[in-house]
C-alpha positions, 0 to 999 in steps of 0.5 A: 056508819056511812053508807054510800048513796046511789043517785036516782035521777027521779024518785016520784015521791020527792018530785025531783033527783034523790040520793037513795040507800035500799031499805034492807041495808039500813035495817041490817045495820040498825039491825046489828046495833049500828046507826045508818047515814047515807053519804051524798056525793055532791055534784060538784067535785065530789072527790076532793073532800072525801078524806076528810068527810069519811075520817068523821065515820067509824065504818062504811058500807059499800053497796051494790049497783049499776055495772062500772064502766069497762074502761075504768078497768081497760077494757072496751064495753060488751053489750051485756054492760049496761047503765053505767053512771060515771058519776057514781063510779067517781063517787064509789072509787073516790070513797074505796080509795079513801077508806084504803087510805084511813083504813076505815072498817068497810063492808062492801057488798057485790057492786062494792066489792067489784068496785073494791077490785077495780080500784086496786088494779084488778079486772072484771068478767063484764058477763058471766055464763050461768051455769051452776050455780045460776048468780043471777036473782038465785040462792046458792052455796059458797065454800068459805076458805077456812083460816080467813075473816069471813071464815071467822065471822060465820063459823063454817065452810059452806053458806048459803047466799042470795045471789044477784049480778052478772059481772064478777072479778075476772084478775084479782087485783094485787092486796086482796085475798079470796075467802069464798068461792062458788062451785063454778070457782067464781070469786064470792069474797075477797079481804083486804092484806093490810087495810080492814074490808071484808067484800063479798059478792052476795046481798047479805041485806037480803036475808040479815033478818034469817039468816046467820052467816049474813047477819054476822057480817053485818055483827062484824062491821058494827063490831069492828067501827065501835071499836075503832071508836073506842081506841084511844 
């Protein structure tokens, strides 16, 4: 399961810049039977072999992040958009449109599923008003919209989900239908028409070990890259 790494440019430990995958990630893989390997996007041209790179994956998991550029969605940055990193948004576009292409079993979580929207056309709210429910380092509920994958995968038109970001789809980008929205009628999951990505706007990382609904999700995309593997 390749899980794209995020680029620190100093990690004490390791005395100089390292490429890094949050802990609670990794385990809610191992967790749900998969095996967790961290995609090091090199400095150096990082796109070019994405294709070829990805194809040796079964599964990919998109992870959560720093805010993404305003202009890569045509828009001129608010305040509220902080630490953007360039390169990791080269890196995060380059691997969604590649697993587009492969159609690889992805999971993509919060930055991931923004990500997932900009990529194909969509926009984003650079800064949302919390009202209620708050998003921002809270748990909340979500309404799963019945007949969809998630639906599928967590058995129940309302869960609960740990919340943490400021920046939201705005336009739906054309491919992608909502599956979960929140009270305040912000998009929460989206999923691909035609290639297999579930997204959603929450951290299931968070609570995998606790809670149902987000371990199935991780269930879900070990399931769907094992049998990927084992297609003739």
């Amino acid at each position: 399961m390749a899980l794209v790494g995020r680029r620190a440019p100093q990690v004490p430990i390791l005395r100089f810049s390292a490429t890094l995958a949050a802990e609670a990630l990794c385990e809610a893989v191992w967790a749900a039977g998969g095996e967790p390997v961290v995609l090091h996007g090199p400095a150096a041209d990082p796109l070019a072999e994405l294709p070829s790179r990805l194809a040796a994956f079964d599964g990919v998991l998109m992870p959560g992040g720093a805010d993404i550029e305003p202009s890569r969605y045509g828009a001129d940055p608010l305040p509220e958009t902080m630490d953007t990193v360039a390169f990791q948004d080269d890196l995060d576009l380059g691997v969604t449109r590649a697993v587009l292409d492969l159609d690889l079993p992805t999971l993509a979580i919060c930055r991931g599923m923004q990500v997932l929207n900009v990529a194909l056309g969509g926009t984003l709210h650079q800064h949302i008003t919390e009202t209620d429910p708050v998003h921002h380092n809270a748990i909340h509920d979500v309404n799963v919209i019945s007949g969809t994958r998630l639906h599928a995968m967590v058995g129940t038109e309302v869960i609960d989900v740990s919340s943490y970001h400021h920046q939201a789809i705005d336009r739906l980008a054309p491919g992608l239908t909502v599956s979960a929205v929140a009270a305040d009628g912000l998009v929460e999951a989206v999923e691909h028409d035609r290639a297999d990505i579930v997204a959603v706007q929450w951290h299931p990382e968070d609570r995998h070990a606790t809670s149902s609904s987000d371990a199935a999700l991780f269930a879900d995309l070990v399931d769907r890259a094992r049998k990927r593997k084992d297609s003739p």
